[in-house]
PDB file as gemmi writes it, atoms N, CA and C in Angstrom:
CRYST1    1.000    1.000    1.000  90.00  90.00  90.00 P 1                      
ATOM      1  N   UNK A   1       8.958  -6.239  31.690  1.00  0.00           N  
ATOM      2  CA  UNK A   1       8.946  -5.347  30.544  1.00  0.00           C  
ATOM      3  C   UNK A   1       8.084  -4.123  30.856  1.00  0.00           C  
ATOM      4  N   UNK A   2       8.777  -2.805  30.454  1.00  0.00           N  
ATOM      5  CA  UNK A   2       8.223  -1.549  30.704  1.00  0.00           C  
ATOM      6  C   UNK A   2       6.966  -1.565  29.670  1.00  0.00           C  
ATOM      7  N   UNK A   3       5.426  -1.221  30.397  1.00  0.00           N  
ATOM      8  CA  UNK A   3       4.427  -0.658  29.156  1.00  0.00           C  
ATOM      9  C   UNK A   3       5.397   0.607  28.069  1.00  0.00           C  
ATOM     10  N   UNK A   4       5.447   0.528  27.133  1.00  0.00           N  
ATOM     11  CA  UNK A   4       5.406   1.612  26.159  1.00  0.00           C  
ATOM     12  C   UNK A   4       4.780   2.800  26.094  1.00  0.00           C  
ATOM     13  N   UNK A   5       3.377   2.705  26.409  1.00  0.00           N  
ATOM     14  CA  UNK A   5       2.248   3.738  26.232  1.00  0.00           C  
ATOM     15  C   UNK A   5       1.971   3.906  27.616  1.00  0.00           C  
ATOM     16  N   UNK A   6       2.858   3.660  28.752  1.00  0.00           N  
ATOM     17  CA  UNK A   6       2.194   4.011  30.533  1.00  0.00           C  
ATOM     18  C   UNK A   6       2.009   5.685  30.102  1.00  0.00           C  
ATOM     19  N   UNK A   7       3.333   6.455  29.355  1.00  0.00           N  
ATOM     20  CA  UNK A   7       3.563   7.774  29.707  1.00  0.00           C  
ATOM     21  C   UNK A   7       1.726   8.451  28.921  1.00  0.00           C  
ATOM     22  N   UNK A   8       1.312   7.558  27.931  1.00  0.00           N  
ATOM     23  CA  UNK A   8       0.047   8.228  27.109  1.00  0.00           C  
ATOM     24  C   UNK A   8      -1.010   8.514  28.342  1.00  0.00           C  
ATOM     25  N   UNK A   9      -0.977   7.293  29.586  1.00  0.00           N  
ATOM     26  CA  UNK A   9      -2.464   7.167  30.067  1.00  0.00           C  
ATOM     27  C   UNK A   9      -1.747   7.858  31.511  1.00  0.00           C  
ATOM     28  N   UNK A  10      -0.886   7.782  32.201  1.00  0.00           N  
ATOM     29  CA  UNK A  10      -0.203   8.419  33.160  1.00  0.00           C  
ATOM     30  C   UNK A  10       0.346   9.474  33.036  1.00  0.00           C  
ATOM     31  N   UNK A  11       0.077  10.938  33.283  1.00  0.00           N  
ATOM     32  CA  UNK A  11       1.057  12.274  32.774  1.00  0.00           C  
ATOM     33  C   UNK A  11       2.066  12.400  33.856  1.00  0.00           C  
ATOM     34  N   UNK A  12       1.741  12.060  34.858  1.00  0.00           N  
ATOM     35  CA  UNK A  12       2.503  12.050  35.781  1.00  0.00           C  
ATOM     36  C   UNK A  12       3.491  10.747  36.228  1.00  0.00           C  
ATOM     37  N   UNK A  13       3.808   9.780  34.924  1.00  0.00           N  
ATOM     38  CA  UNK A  13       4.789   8.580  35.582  1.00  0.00           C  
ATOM     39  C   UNK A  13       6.458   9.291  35.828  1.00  0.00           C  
ATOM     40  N   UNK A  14       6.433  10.345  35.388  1.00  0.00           N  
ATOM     41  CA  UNK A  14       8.387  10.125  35.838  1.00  0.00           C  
ATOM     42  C   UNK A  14       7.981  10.986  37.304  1.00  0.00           C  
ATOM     43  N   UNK A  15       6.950  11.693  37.609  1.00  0.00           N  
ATOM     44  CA  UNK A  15       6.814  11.702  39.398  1.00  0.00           C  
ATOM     45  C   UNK A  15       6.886  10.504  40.189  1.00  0.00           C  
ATOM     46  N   UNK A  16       5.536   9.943  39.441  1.00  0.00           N  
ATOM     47  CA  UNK A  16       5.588   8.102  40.393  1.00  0.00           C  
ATOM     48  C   UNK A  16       7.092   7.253  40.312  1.00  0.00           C  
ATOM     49  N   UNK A  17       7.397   7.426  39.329  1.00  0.00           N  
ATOM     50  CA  UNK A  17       9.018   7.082  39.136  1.00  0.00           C  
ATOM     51  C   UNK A  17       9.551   7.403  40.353  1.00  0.00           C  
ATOM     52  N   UNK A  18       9.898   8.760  40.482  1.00  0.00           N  
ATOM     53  CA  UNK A  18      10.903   9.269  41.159  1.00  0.00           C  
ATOM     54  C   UNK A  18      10.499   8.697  42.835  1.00  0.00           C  
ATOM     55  N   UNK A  19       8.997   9.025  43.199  1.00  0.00           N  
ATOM     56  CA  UNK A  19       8.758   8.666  44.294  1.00  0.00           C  
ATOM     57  C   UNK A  19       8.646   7.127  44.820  1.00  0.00           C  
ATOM     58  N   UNK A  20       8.764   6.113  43.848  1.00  0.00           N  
ATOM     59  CA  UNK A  20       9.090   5.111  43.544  1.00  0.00           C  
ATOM     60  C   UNK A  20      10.660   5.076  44.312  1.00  0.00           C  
ATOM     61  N   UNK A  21      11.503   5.423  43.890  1.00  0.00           N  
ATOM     62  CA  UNK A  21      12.974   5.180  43.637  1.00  0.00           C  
ATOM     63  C   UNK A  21      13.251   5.854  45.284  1.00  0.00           C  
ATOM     64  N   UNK A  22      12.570   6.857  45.533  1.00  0.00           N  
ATOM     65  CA  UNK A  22      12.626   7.463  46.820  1.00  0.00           C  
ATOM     66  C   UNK A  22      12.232   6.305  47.813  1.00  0.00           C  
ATOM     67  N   UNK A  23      11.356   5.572  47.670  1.00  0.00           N  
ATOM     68  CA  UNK A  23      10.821   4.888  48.647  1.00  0.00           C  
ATOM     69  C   UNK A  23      11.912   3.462  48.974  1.00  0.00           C  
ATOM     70  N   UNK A  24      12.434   3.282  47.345  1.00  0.00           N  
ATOM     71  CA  UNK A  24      13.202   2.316  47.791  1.00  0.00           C  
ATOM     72  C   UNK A  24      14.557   2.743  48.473  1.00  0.00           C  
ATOM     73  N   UNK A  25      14.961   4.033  48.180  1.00  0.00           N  
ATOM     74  CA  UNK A  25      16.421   4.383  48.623  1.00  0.00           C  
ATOM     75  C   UNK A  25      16.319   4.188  50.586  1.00  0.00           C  
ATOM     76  N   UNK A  26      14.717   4.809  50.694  1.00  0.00           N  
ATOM     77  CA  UNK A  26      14.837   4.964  52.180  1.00  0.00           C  
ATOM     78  C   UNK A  26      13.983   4.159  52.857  1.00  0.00           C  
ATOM     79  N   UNK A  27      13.792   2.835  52.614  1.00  0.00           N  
ATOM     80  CA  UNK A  27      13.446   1.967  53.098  1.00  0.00           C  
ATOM     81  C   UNK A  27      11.499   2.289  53.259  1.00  0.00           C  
ATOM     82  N   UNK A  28      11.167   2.896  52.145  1.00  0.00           N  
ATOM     83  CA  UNK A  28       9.705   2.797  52.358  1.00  0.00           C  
ATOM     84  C   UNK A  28       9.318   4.349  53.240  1.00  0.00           C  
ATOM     85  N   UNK A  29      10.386   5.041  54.055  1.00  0.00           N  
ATOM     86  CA  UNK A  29       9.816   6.232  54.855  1.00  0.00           C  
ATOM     87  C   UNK A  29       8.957   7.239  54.101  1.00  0.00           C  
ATOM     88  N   UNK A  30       7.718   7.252  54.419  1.00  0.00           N  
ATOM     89  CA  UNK A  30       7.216   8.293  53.801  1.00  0.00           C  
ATOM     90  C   UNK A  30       7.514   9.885  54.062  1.00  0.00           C  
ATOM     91  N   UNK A  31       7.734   9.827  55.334  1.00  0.00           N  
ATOM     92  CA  UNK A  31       8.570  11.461  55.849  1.00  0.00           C  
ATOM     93  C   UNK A  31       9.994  11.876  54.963  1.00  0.00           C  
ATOM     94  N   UNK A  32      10.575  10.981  54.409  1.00  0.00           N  
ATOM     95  CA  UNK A  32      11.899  11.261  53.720  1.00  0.00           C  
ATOM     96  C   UNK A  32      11.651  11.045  52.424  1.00  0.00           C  
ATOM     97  N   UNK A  33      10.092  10.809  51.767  1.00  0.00           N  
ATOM     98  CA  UNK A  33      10.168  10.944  50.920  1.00  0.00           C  
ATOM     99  C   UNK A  33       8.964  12.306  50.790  1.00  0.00           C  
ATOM    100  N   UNK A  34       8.657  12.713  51.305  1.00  0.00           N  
ATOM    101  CA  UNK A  34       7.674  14.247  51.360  1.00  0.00           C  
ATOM    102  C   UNK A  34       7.711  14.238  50.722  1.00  0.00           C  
ATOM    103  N   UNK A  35       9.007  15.400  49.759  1.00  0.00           N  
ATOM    104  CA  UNK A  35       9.062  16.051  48.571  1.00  0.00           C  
ATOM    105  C   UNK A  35       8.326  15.557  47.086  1.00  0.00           C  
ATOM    106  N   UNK A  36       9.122  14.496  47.220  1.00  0.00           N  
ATOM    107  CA  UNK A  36       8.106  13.857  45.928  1.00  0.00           C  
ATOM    108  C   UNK A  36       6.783  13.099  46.147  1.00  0.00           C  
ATOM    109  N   UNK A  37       6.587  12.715  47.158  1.00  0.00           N  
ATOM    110  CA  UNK A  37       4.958  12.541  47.276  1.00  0.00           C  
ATOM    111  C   UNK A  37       4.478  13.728  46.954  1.00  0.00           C  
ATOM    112  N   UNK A  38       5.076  14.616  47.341  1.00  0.00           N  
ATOM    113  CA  UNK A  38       4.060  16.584  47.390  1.00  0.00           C  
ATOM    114  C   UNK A  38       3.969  16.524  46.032  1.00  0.00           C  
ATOM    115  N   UNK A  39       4.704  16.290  45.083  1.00  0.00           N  
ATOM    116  CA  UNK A  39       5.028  16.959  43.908  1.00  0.00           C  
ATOM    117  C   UNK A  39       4.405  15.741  43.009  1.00  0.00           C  
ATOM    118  N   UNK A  40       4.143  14.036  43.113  1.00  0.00           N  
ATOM    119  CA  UNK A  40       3.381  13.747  42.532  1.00  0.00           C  
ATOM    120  C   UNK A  40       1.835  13.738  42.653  1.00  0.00           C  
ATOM    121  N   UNK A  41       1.769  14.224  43.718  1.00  0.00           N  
ATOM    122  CA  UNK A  41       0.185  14.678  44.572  1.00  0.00           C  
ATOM    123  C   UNK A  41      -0.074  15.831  43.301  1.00  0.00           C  
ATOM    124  N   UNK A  42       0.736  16.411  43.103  1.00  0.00           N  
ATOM    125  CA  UNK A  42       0.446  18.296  42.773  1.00  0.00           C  
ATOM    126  C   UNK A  42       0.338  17.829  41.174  1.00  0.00           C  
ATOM    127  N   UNK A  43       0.839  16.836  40.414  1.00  0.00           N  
ATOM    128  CA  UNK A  43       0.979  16.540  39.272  1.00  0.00           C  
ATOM    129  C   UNK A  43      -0.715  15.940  39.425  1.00  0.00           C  
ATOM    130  N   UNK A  44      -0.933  15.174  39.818  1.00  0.00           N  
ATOM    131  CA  UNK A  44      -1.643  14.458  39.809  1.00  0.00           C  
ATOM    132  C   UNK A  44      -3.269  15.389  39.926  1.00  0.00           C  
ATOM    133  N   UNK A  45      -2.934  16.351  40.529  1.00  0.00           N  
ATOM    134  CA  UNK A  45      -4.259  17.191  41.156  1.00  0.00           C  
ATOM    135  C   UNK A  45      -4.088  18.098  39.574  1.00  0.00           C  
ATOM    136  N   UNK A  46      -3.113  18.442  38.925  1.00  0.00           N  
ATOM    137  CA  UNK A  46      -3.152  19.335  37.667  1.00  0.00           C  
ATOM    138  C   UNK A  46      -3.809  18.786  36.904  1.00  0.00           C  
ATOM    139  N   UNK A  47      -3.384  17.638  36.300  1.00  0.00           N  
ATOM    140  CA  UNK A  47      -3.652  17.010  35.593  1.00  0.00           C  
ATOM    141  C   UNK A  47      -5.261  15.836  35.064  1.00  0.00           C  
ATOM    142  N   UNK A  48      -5.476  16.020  36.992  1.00  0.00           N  
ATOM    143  CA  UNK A  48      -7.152  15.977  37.040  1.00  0.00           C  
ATOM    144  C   UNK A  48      -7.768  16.862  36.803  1.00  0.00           C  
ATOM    145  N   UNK A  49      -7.391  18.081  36.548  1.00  0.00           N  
ATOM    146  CA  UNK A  49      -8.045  19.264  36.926  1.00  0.00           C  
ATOM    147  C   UNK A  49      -8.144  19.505  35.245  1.00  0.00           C  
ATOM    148  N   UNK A  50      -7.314  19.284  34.559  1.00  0.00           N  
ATOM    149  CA  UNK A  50      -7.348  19.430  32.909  1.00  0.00           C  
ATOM    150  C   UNK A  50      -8.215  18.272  32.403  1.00  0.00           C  
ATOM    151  N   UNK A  51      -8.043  16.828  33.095  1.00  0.00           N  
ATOM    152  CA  UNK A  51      -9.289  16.128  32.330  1.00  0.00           C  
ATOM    153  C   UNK A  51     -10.359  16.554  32.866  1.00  0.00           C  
ATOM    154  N   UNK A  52     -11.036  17.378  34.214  1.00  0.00           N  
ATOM    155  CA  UNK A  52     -12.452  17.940  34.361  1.00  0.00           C  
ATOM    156  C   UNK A  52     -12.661  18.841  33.405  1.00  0.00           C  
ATOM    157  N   UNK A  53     -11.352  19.722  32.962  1.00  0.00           N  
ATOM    158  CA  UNK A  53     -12.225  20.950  32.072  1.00  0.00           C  
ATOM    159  C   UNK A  53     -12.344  20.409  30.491  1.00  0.00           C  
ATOM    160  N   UNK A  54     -11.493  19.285  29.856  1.00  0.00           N  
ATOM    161  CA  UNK A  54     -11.577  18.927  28.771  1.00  0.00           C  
ATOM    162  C   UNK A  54     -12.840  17.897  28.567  1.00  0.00           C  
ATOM    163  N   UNK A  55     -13.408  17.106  30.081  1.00  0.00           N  
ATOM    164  CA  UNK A  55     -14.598  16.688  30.170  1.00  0.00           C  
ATOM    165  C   UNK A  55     -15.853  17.632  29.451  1.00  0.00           C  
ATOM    166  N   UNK A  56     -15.554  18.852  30.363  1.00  0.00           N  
ATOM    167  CA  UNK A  56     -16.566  19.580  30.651  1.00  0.00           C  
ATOM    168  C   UNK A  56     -16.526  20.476  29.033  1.00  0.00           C  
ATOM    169  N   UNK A  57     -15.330  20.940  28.373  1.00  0.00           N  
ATOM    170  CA  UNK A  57     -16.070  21.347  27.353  1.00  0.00           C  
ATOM    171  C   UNK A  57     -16.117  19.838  26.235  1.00  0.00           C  
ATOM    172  N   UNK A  58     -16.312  18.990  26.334  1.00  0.00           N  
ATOM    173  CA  UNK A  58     -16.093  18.194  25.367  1.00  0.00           C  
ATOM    174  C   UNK A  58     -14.871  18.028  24.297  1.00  0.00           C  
ATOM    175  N   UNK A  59     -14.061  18.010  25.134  1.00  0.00           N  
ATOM    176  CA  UNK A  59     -12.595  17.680  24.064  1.00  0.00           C  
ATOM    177  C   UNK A  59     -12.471  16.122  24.294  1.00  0.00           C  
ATOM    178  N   UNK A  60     -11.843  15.576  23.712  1.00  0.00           N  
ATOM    179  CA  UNK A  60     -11.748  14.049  23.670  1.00  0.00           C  
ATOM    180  C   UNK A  60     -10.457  13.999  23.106  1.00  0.00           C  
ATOM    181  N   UNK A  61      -9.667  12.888  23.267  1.00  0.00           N  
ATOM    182  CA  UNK A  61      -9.148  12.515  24.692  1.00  0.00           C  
ATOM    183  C   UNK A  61      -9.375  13.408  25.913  1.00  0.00           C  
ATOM    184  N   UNK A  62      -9.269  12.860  26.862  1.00  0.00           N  
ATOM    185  CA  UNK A  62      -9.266  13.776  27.732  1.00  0.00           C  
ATOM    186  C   UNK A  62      -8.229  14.405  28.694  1.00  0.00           C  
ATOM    187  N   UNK A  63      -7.063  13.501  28.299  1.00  0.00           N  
ATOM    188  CA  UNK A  63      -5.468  13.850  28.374  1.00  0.00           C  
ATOM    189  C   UNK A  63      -5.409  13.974  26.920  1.00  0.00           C  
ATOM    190  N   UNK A  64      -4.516  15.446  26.983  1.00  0.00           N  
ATOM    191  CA  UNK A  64      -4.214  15.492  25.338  1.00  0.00           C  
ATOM    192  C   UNK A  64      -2.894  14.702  25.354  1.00  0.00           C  
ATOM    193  N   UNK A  65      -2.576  14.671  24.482  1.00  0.00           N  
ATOM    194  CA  UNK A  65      -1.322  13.994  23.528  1.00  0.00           C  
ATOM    195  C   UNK A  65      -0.076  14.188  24.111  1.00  0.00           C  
ATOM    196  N   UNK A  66       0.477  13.035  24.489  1.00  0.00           N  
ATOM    197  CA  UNK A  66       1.888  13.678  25.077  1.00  0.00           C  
ATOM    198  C   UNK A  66       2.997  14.550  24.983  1.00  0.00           C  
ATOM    199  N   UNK A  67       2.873  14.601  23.324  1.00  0.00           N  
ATOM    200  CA  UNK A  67       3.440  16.096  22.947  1.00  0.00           C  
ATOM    201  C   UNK A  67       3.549  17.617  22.788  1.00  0.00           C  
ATOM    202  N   UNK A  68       2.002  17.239  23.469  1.00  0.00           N  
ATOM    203  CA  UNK A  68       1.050  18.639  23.903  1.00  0.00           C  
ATOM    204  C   UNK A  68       1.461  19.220  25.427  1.00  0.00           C  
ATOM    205  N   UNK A  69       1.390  18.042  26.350  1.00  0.00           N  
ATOM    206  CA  UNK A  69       1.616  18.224  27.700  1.00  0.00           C  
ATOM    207  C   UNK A  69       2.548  19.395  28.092  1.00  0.00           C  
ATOM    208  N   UNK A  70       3.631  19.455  28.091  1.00  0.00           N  
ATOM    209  CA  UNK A  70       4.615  20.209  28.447  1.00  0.00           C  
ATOM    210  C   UNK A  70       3.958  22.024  28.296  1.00  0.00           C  
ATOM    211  N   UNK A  71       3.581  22.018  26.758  1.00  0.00           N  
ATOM    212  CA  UNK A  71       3.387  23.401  26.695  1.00  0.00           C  
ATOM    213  C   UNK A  71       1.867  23.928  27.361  1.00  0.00           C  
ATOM    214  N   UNK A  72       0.931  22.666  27.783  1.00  0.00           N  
ATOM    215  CA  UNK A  72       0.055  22.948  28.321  1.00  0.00           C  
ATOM    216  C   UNK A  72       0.785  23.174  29.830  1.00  0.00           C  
ATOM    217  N   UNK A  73       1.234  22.345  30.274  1.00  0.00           N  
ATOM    218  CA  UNK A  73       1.697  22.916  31.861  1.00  0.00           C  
ATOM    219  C   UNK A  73       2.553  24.500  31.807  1.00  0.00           C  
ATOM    220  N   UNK A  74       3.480  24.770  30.795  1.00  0.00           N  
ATOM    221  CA  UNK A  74       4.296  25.912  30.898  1.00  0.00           C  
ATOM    222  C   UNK A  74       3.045  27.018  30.458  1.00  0.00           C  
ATOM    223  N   UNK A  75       1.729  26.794  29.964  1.00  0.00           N  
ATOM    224  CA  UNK A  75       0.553  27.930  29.880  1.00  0.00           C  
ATOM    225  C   UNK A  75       0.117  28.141  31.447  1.00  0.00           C  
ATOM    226  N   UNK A  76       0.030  26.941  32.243  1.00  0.00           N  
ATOM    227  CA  UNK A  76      -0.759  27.010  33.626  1.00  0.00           C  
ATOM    228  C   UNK A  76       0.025  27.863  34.370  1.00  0.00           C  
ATOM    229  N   UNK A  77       1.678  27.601  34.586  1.00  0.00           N  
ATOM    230  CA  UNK A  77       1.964  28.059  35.342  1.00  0.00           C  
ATOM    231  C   UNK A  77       2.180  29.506  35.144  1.00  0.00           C  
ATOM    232  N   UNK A  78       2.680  30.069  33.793  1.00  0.00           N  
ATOM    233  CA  UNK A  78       2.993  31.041  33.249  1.00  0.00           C  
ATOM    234  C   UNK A  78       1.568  32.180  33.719  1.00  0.00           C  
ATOM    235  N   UNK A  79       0.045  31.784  33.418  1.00  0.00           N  
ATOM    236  CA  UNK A  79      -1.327  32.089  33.878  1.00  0.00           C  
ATOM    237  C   UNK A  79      -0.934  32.526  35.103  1.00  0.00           C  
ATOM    238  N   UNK A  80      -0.978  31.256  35.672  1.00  0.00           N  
ATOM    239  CA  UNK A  80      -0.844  31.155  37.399  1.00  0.00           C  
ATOM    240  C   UNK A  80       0.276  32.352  37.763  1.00  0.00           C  
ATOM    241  N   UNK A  81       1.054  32.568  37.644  1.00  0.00           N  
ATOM    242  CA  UNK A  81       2.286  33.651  37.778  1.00  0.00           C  
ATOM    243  C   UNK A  81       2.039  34.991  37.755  1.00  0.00           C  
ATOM    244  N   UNK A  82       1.139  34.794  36.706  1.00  0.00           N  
ATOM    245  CA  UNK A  82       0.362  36.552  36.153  1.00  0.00           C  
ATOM    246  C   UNK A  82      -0.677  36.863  37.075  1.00  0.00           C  
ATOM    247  N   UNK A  83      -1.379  35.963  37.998  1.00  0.00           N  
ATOM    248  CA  UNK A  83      -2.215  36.504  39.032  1.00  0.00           C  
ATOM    249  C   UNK A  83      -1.807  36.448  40.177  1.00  0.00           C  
ATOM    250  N   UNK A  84      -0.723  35.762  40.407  1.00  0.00           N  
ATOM    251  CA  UNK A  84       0.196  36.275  41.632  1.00  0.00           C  
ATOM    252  C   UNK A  84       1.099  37.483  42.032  1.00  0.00           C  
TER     253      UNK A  84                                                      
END                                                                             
């Protein structure tokens, strides 16, 4: 039985998913699965990087709300874009 609440404490499970499903298609190769290791690495490094600053000013939770997520990532990158 699937947890219910994995997606509350994991922001990044449909990466681990995917790289999951990668590993089984290709027998475990980590070279054929790069892509999504890169990309749950990169989820994973964002998403630490938002519970240090919600640490640091005192917001609590420290993952916001799963319904929040999305428009917090489309602010980062949208940011991120404008100084590139």
């Amino acid at each position: 039985m699937k947890n219910k609440n994995a997606e509350l404490y994991n922001p990044c499970l449909k990466e681990q998913n995917l790289t999951y499903k990668c590993y089984d298609r290709n027998n475990y190769d980590r070279e054929k699965c790069f892509f999504e290791i890169e990309n749950y690495k990169a989820c994973k490094k964002f998403w630490g990087e938002v519970s240090s600053f919600r640490r640091r000013q005192g917001i609590k939770p420290l993952l916001p709300p799963v319904e929040e997520r999305e428009k917090i990532r489309e602010e980062y990158l949208t940011k991120k874009n404008k100084q590139n």
